[in-house]
TIMIKE-117591 format. One line per 3 residues: number of its first residue (from 1); for each residue x, y, z of C-alpha. Coordinates in steps of 0.05 Angstrom, whole numbers. Layout:
BEGIN
NUM> X:Y:Z  ...
END
This chain:
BEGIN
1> 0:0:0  29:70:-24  24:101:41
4> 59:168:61  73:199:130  83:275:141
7> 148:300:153  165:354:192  204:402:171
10> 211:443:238  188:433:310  144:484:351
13> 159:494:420  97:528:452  97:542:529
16> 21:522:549  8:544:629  -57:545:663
19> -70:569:746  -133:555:784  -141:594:851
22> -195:569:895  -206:609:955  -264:566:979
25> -287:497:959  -359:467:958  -384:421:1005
28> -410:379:953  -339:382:911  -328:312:931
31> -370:285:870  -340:282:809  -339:327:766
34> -361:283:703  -420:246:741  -454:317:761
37> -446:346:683  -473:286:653  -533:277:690
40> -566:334:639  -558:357:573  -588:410:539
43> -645:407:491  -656:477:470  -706:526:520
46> -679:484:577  -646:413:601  -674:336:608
49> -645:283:638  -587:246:594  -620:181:607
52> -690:211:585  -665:238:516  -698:211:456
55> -672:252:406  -593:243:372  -552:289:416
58> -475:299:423  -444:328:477  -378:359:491
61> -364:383:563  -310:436:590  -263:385:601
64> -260:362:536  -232:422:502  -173:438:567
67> -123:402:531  -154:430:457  -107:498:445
70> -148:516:379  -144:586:350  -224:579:344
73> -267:545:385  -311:500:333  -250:457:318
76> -250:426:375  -317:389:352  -267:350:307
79> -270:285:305  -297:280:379  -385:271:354
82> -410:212:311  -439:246:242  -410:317:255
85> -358:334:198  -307:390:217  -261:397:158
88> -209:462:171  -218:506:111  -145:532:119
91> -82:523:155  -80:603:157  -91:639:233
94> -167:654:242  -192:616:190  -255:584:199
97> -276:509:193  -329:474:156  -373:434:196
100> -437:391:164  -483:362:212  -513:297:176
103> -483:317:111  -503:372:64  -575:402:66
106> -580:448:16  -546:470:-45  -578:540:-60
109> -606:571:-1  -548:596:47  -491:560:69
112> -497:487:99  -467:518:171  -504:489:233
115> -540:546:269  -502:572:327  -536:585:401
118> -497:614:450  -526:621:519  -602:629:481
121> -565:681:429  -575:658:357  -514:677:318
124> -477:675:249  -400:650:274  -376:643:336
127> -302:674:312  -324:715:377  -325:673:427
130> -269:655:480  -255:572:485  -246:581:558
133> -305:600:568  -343:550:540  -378:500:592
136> -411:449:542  -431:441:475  -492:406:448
139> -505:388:374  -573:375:363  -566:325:297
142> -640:295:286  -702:334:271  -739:312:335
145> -684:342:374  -676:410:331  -757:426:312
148> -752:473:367  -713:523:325  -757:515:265
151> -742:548:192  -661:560:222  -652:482:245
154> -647:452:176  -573:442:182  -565:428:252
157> -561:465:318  -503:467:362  -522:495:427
160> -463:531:470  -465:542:552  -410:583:572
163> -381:583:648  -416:615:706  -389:626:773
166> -422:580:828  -444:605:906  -391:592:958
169> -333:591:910  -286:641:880  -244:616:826
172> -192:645:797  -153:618:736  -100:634:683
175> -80:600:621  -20:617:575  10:592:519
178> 75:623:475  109:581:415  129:581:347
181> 92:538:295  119:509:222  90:475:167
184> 85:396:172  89:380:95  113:416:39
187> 117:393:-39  164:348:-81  173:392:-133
190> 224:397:-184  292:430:-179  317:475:-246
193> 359:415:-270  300:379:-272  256:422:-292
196> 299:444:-356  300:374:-374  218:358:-376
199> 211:430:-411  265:409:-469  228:345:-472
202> 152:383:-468  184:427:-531  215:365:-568
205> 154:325:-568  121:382:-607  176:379:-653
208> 211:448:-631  279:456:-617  302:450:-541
211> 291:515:-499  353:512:-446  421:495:-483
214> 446:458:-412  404:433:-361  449:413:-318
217> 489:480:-313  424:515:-267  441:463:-207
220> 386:455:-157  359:530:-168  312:568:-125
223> 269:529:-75  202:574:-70  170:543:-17
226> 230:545:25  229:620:8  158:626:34
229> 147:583:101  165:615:156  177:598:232
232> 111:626:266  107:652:334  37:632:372
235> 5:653:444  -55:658:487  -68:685:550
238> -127:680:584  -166:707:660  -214:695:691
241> -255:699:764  -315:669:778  -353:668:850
244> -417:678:886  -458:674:945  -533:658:959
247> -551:727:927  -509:734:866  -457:690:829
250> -421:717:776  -365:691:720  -314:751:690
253> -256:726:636  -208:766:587  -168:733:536
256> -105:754:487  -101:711:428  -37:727:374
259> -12:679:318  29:694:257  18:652:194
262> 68:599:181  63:630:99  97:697:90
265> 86:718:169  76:791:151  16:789:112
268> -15:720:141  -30:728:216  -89:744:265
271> -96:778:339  -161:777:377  -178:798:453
274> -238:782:488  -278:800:547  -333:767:580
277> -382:777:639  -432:732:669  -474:745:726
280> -547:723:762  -580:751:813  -627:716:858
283> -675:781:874  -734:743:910  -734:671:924
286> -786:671:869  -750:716:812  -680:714:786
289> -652:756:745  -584:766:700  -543:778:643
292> -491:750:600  -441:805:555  -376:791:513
295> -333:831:478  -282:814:424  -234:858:374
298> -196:811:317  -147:833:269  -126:790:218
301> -87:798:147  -87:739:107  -61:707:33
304> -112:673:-13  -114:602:26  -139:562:-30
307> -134:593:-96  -97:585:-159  -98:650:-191
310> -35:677:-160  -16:693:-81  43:661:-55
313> 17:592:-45  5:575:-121  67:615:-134
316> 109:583:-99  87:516:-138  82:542:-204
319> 146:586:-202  206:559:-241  260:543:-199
322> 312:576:-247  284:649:-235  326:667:-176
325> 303:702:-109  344:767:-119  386:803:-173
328> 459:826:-173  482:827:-245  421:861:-288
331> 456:844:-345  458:770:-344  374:770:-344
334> 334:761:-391  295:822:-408  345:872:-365
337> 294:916:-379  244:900:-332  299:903:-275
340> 301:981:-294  227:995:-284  227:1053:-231
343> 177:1010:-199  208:948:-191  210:917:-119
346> 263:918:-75  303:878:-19  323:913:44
349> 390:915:10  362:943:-58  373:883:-98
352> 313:878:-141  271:816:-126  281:768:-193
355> 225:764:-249  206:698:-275  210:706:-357
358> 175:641:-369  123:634:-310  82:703:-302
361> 10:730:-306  -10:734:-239  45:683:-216
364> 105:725:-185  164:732:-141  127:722:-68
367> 175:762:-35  172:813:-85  94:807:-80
370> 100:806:5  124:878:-9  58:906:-47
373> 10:869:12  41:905:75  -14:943:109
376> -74:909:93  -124:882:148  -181:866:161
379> -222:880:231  -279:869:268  -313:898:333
382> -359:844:369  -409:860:424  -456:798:452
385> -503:798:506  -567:779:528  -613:794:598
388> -657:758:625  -715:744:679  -736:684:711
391> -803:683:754  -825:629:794  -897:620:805
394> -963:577:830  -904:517:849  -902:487:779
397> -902:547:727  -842:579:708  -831:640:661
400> -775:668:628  -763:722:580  -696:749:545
403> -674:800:501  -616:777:460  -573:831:423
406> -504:823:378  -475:887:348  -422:879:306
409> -370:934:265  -325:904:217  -280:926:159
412> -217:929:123  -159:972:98  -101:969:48
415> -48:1013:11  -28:992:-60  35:1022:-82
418> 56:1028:-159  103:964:-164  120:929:-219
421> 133:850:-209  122:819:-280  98:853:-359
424> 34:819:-340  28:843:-264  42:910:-251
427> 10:975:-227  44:1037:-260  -16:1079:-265
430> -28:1106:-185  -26:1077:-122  -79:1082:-85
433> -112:1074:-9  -178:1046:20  -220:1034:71
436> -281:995:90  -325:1001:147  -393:962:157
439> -432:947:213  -500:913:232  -537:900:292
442> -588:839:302  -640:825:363  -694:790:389
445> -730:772:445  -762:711:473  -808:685:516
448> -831:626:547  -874:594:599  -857:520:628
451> -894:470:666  -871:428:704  -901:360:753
454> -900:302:775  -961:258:786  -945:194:814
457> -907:158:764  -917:204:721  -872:266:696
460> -895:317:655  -860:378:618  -897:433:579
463> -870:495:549  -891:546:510  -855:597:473
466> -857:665:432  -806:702:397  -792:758:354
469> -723:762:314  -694:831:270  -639:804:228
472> -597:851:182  -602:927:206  -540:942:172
475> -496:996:131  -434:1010:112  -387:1060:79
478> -315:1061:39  -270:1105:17  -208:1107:-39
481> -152:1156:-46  -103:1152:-106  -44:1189:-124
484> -20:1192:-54  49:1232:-50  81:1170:-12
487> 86:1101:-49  93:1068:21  36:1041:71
490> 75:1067:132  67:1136:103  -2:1124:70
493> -55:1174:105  -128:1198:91  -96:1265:121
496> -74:1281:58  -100:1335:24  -112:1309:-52
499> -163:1334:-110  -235:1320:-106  -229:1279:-167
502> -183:1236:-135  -225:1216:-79  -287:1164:-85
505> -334:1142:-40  -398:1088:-26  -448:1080:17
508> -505:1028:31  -551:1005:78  -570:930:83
511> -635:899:77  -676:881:140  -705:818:165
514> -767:807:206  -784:739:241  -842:711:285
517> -856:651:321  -884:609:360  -864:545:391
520> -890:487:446  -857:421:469  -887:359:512
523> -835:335:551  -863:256:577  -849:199:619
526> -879:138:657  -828:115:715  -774:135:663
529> -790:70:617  -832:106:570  -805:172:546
532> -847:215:492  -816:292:472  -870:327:421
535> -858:396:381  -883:447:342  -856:515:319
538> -882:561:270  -848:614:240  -864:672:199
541> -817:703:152  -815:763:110  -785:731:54
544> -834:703:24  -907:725:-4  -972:731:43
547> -991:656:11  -925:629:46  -907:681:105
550> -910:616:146  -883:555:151  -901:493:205
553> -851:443:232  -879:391:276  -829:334:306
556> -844:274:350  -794:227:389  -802:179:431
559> -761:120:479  -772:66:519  -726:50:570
562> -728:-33:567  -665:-44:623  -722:-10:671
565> -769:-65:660  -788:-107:716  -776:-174:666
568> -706:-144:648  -662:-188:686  -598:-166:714
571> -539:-186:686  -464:-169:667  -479:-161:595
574> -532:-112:578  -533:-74:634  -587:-14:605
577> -617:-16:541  -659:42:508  -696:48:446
580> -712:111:411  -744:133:344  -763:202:320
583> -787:248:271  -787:322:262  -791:371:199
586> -747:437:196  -737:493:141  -695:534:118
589> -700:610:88  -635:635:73  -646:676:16
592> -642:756:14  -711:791:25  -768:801:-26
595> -746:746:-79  -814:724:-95  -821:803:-126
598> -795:838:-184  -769:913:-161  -756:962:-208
601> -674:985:-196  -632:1040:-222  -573:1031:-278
604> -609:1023:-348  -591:1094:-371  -608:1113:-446
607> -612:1160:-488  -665:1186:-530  -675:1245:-588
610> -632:1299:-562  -581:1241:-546  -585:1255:-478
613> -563:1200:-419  -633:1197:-387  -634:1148:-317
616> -669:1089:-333  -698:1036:-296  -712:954:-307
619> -735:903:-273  -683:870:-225  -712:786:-252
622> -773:750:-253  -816:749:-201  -851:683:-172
625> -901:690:-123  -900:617:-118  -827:611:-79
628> -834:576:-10  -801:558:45  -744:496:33
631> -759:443:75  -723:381:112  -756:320:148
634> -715:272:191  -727:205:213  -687:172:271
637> -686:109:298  -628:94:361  -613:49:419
640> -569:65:473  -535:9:508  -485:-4:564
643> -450:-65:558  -413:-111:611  -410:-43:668
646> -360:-15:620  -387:4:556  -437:61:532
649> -453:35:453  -499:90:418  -520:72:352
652> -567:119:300  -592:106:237  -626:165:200
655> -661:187:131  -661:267:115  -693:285:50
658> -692:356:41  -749:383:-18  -768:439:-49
661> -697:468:-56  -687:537:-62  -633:560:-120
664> -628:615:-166  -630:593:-232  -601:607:-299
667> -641:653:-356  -629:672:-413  -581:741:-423
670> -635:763:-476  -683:783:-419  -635:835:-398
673> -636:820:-317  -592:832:-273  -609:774:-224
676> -627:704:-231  -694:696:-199  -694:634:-146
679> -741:579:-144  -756:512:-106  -720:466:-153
682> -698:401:-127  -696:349:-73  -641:315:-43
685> -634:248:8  -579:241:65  -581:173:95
688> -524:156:148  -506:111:212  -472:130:265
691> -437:96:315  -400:123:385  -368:76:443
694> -345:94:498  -304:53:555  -278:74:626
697> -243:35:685  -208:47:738  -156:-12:778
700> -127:23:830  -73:68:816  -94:54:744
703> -152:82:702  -168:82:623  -224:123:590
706> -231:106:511  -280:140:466  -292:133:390
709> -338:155:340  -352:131:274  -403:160:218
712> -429:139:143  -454:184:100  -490:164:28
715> -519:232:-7  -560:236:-71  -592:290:-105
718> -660:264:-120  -697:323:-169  -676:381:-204
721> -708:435:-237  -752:424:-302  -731:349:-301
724> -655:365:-309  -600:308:-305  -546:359:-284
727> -529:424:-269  -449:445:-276  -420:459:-205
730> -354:472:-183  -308:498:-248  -221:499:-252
733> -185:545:-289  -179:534:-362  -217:467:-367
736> -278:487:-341  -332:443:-289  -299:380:-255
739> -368:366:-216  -435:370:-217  -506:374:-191
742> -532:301:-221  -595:264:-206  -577:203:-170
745> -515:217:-149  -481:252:-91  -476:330:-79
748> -417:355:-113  -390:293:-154  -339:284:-199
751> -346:277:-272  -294:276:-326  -257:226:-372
754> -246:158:-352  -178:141:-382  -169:73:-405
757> -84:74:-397  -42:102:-448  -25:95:-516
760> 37:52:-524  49:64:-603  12:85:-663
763> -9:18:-669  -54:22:-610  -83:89:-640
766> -99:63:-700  -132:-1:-668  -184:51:-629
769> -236:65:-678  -314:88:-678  -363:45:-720
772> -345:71:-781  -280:59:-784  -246:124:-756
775> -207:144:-708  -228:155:-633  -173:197:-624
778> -143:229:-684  -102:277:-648  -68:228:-607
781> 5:199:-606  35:149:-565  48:172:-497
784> -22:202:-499  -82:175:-452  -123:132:-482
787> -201:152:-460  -269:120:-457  -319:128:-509
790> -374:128:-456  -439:137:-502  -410:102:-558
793> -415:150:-613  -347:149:-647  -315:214:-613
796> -283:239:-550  -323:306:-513  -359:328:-459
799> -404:277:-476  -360:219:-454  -361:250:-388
802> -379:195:-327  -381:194:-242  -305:193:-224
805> -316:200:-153  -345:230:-95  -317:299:-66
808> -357:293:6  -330:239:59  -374:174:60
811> -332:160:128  -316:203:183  -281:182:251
814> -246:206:317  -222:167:372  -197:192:446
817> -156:152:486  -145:175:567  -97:141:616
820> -70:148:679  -30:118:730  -17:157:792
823> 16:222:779  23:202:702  -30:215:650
826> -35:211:577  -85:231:521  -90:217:448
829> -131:235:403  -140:222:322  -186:232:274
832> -190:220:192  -246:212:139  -245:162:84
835> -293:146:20  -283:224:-14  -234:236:-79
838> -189:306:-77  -178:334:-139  -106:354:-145
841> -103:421:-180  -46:457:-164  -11:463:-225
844> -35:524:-268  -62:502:-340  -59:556:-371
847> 21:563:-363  70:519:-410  125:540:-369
850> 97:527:-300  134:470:-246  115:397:-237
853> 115:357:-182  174:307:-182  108:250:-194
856> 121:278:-275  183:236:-272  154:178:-285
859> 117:204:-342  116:161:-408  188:170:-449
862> 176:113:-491  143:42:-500  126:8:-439
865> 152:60:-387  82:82:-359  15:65:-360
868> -12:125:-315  25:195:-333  25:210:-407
871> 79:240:-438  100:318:-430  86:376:-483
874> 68:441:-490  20:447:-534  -24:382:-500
877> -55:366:-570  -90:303:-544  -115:344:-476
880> -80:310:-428  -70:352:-374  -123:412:-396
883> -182:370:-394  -225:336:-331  -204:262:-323
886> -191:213:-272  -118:242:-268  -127:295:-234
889> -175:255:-181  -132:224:-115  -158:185:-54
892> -172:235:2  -176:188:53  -139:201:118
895> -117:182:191  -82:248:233  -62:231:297
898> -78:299:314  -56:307:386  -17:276:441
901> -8:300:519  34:275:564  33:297:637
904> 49:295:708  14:320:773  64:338:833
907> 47:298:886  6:342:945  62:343:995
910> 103:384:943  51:425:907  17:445:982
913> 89:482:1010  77:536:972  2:536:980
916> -22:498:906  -75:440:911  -50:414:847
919> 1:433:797  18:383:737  60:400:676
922> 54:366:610  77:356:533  30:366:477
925> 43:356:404  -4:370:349  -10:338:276
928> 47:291:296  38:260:234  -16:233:182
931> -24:174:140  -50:197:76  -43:167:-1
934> -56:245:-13  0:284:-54  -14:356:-48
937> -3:391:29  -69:363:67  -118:316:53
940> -162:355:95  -192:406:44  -256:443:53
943> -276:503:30  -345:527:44  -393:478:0
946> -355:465:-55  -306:403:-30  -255:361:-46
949> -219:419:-94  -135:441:-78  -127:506:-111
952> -54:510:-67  -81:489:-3  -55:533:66
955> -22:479:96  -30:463:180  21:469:227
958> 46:409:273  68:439:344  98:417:401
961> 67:446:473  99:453:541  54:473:592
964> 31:474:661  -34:473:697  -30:497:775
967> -90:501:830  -88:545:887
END
């Protein structure tokens, strides 16, 4: 098996240190801490009992994440809940992770993100929020379990508690972190000897005359992705205090947050700080009230993670290694004239950064291009909060109503200088500088009303809710300067006083979103063996016509607790046993307002008899009165064992068929609209198992906790639009779409050429003929791929395109492994997916000149010497490498062992002489190393919906942590 390991190619030595002071400790501290947390979960509007659950519900506790030293807190969900995907779009500080609750939902409406509630707060990312502050985290996975949430559950729910202080107690506790980060995998690519050999060869088999006289003479050449990763420094501190008596309790944290990219550190790293208070206040012993607040400020700059029309990344692969890095002798360049351009970039030492004269267009000297990117940011200004009241009343009612808020200011600067780095990528015209500020504010407020008793045997729950949501009151502004007198950013200032005509500005204001509804639950059990949860929620939405303002989503579950049975006999197999089924519906609206109207908008100027520009106006599309909400139903059925005193088995099996998708779809140009108009056009199925066990025992000094997760996912798009097979989806480059939208097949497949081997010799070419006698492949030679004639008509095109492979995971898996053994204790922890094909794309198509990987020497040369890479040339006459096949198509499959800790707890004698309960040190290291069949620099490739595609992916970081944790 053709296995390969990560190497590293540097170590990072972070310094992780966490304090806890407690001043007082609870009476009732002597229970463990994982019994009391597990005894509830939460459900959405409130908690149940863990054993009582009937819906599919994973939960992640405090204690889960300690050891977790994540630059955002959703990626510690990795690996760690059965059917949860979390897929790192980037390696690059700040950046965000996608995460797919029971596979992909939609593919029109919005992005397939879960929806995020933290503390009762419904919002868009939670970028925001501090990991240490997090107490638990609840992903609500079936529709039973989400139908409380209604039209915004479609996708999932992930429901976030963060800390509170607790009466009698006062906590305080630091955590800290400093180190310095590189990248675990790099490239084979080739050096210049190399690569002047495979170009003479590219130019000979198109019967030109070699381009580079002696190949051997340019030695190894310039390494660009040496030139580009960088040693990155990382840390984190974080404070907070947390306390209370019978009265009040109260939780208070700040945080500091600072790590530089481990691309080009300068223009590829990300700060954030954040601030958080907590309090409730017991007023009456019937009526509590309180508040939750956080603040966070981010700063980030950033290189295009995943893209292949130019930043450093694809550079650095495309670049020819014979260009150097710098310039002494002008003369001995080709083109010396370029190296005279007044703009031309510069080292600190005034050497001009080399120009590539075969690989340009937006490819260029990174370092030369670092120097045009200094100064630009982006930013963003977070406030959170909610307040709330809680009032007791007649011994069994309780209500409660909120008032959530988020306010959020955002925006982005940058200078561009007049530089010159290639003919085909320059700005000699003016430089120019701008800034962008937006910001939006979204509330609601809820209320609810909950019953609760117990009669006899029986318990029963009953709430009932209301709520009002504004989403979008937004605006923003920008601003552009050119012909600045400086051509620097340090210099670069709005203070400047320039010509009106050299200034421009914008303005806008966004467009707002109203929402109603109203919600009820039946929580139900008899002598916990029979366990019934009902729920309804309807929403109204202003973004769709009066017919269809609102939208119903019932769900039922229900359980039956069969180890509670008087007939169940005890035993040291099966020691409980649960069934549960259930069945909910959800929607989904995420489409801008008023799309079921046609508006009349600004921009179709004419003129007319005195040839006058007179302001016109046009329809924006076509209305449809018709558009409704998209909706998803869910069926769950689960049991929930413990086996031999041990083991905790949970296994779900689901169906999700979302209908009635919403999409914008294509028209024709000729109707002269600016917008495609959206409509409910297709229906897709997501069927899946999942599977979690979990063992823990203790033998004396000795005690193991294991946990591991497993999850199958089979998608298929089911209907589209006016009885379409396919719609094109993702496109690359020069050869246009590599997957599609296809009935029958999952979201986002692959579908291209199927190549049948290679031509050996003309022989074989002439041998491959249509019906009539003709050639398959007339432009062929030998060394070319040989491809299937999938519909049988004679020729090789688009038409001959078949299902190559599947771009989303079928298999997803984690697996956490806890020991300890007195003072010692170890965790690890890995995670990988399997089932999903990568498409490798990170060589540019459109450039003869640009690198290979060192997998092109083993290309065909000749009769027999390979069956899977065709031969080189520049002109690709047969469309080897510039059209979709199975080529370009790897196995994305992959097991990380993504983190190790090792540590030690000081034994009490020694940690109590200067006044510590408990102070343990440890090592951590992170992506130590993963088993991948996967060439390019991670298997792990997101971005956003469209999967599976490496444009010149940001690679990850493996670190190394040394830290300490310390109790007072």
């Amino acid at each position: 098996m053709n296995v390969k390991i990560s190497r590293s190619l540097g170590v990072v030595a972070v310094l992780y240190f966490t304090a806890n002071f407690n001043a007082q400790q609870r009476v009732n501290d002597t229970i463990p801490k994982e019994q009391k947390i597990e005894e509830v979960v939460m459900i959405g509007y409130g908690t149940q009992k863990k054993s009582n659950v009937t819906g599919a519900i994973s939960s992640i506790k405090a204690s889960d994440l300690e050891d977790v030293p994540t630059g955002r807190p959703e990626q510690v969900l990795q690996g760690r809940a059965a059917g949860v995907s979390v897929i790192s779009n980037s390696g690059q500080p700040g950046s965000a992770a996608t995460i797919r609750v029971r596979g992909i939902t939609s593919f029109g409406a919005g992005s397939n993100d879960p929806l995020w509630v933290v503390d009762g707060i419904v919002v868009d990312n939670i970028e925001w929020l501090n990991q240490a502050d997090i107490e638990s985290m609840e992903i609500l996975k079936d529709g039973a379990s989400a139908a409380i949430y209604g039209v915004s559950a479609a996708k999932g729910v992930i429901l976030i508690t963060t800390k509170k202080g607790a009466k009698g107690r006062l906590n305080l506790s630091y955590n800290g972190f400093f180190g310095v980060g590189t990248a675990a995998r790099q490239l084979d690519l080739l050096n210049a000897t190399q690569y002047a050999t495979i170009m003479n060869e590219a130019s000979a088999n198109d019967g030109n005359a070699p381009i580079f006289a002696n190949p051997s003479s340019y030695g190894v050449g310039t390494d660009w992705q040496k030139q580009i990763f960088n040693s990155a420094q990382r840390q984190s501190h974080e404070f907070s205090i947390s306390g209370g008596n019978d009265k009040s309790t109260y939780y208070t944290s700040f945080g500091y947050y600072d790590q530089e990219g481990i691309v080009l550190r300068d223009i590829s790293n990300y700060k954030r700080i954040n601030a958080r208070l907590n309090s409730t206040h017991k007023i009456f012993d019937f009526l509590t009230v309180g508040q939750t607040f956080a603040y966070t400020h981010k700063r980030s700059a950033g290189i295009n993670a995943n893209g292949e029309f130019g930043g450093p990344l694809s550079s650095a692969v495309n670049l020819d290694p014979i260009t150097p890095v710098t310039v002494n002798s002008i003369s001995q360049q080709p083109f010396p004239s370029d190296y005279t351009n007044p703009y031309i970039v510069r080292d600190p030492n005034g050497n001009p950064y080399g120009i590539s004269h075969y690989v340009n267009q937006e490819m260029s000297n990174p370092l030369a291009f670092q120097q045009t990117q200094l100064g630009r940011y982006n930013w963003g200004d977070d406030f959170v909060g909610n307040v709330f009241a809680d009032l007791k009343f007649l011994n069994h009612f309780n209500f409660k109503t909120t008032l959530n808020g988020k306010l959020s200011y955002w925006g982005n600067q940058g200078f561009t200088p007049l530089f010159y780095l290639s003919p085909s990528f320059k700005n000699d015209t003016f430089n120019s500088l701008f800034r962008q500020t937006d910001k939006k504010f979204e509330w609601s407020t809820e209320n609810t009303v909950t019953y609760q008793n117990k009669f006899g045997n029986h318990n029963l729950s009953v709430l009932l809710g209301q709520g009002y949501y504004e989403y979008n009151i937004s605006s923003g502004q920008n601003v552009t300067y050119t012909n600045l007198p400086v051509n620097n950013w340090e210099d670069a200032s709005f203070n400047f006083e320039i010509p009106q005509s050299n200034r421009s500005t914008n303005a806008w204001d966004g467009k707002e979103t109203h929402k109603t509804s109203y919600f009820a639950r039946v929580v139900y059990d008899y002598e916990n063996k029979y366990l019934f949860t009902g729920t309804i929620r309807r929403d109204g939405s202003s973004k769709f016509a009066k017919a269809n303002h609102w939208g119903n989503f019932p769900a039922m579950s229900l359980g039956w607790n069969i180890s509670n049975e008087n007939f169940w006999p005890e035993n040291n197999v099966v020691n409980s046993l649960k069934l549960r089924g259930g069945y909910g519906v959800l929607g989904n609206d995420a489409i801008d307002d008023f799309q079921f109207a046609n508006f009349l908008i600004p921009g179709s100027n004419y003129s007319f008899g005195d040839n006058n520009i007179h302001i016109g106006y046009a329809p924006s599309t076509l209305e449809n009165p018709d558009l409704k909400w998209e909706r998803t139903s869910q069926l769950n059925i689960a049991a929930d064992l413990k086996l031999f005193r041990n083991f905790d088995l949970t296994v779900d099996v689901y169906r999700k068929k979302t209908s009635d998708i919403l999409r914008r779809v294509n028209i024709p140009g000729y109707l002269g609209l600016i917008n495609n108009p959206w409509r409910n056009i297709g229906d897709m199925n997501n069927d899946g198992v999942e599977v979690s066990l979990g063992y823990k025992k203790n033998w004396g000094d000795f005690g193991i906790s294991a946990n591991g997760n497993f999850g199958y996912l089979k998608n298929r798009i089911t209907r589209l639009e006016d009885n379409k097979v396919y719609e094109n989806f993702a496109s690359f480059q020069s050869m246009g779409n590599v997957s599609r939208l296809q009935i029958d097949y999952p979201y986002g497949s692959f579908f291209g050429y199927q190549n049948l081997g290679i031509f050996q010799n003309q022989a074989e070419i002439d041998a491959y003929k249509n019906a009539n006698g003709g050639l398959i492949q007339a432009n062929a030679k030998p060394g070319d791929f040989k491809r299937l004639d999938a519909n049988g008509d004679g020729k090789i095109d688009e038409n001959d395109y078949v299902y190559l492979g599947n771009s989303v995971p079928k298999y997803t898996f984690g697996f956490t492994l806890n020991m300890n053994y007195k003072n010692f204790d170890i965790m690890v922890f890995a995670q990988g997916q399997a089932g999903n094909k990568i498409f490798q794309g990170l060589r540019r198509l459109d450039m003869q000149y640009a690198n290979y990987q060192t997998a092109i020497l083993d290309r065909w040369t000749g009769e027999g010497t390979s069956t899977t890479t065709p031969r080189v040339t520049m002109n690709d006459p047969n469309q080897n490498f510039t059209r979709m096949s199975d080529y370009y198509l790897q196995d994305g499959s992959y097991l990380r062992l993504k983190l190790v800790s090792i540590g030690y707890t000081l034994p009490k004698n020694i940690s109590q002489t200067f006044g510590a309960s408990k102070v343990r040190f440890y090592v951590t290291g992170e992506n130590l190393v993963t088993f991948t069949k996967y060439t390019g620099y991670d298997p792990e490739i997101a971005g956003g919906d469209t999967f599976g595609i490496d444009r010149a992916y940001y690679p990850q970081a493996r670190t190394f942590l040394f830290g300490a944790n310390v109790q007072f």
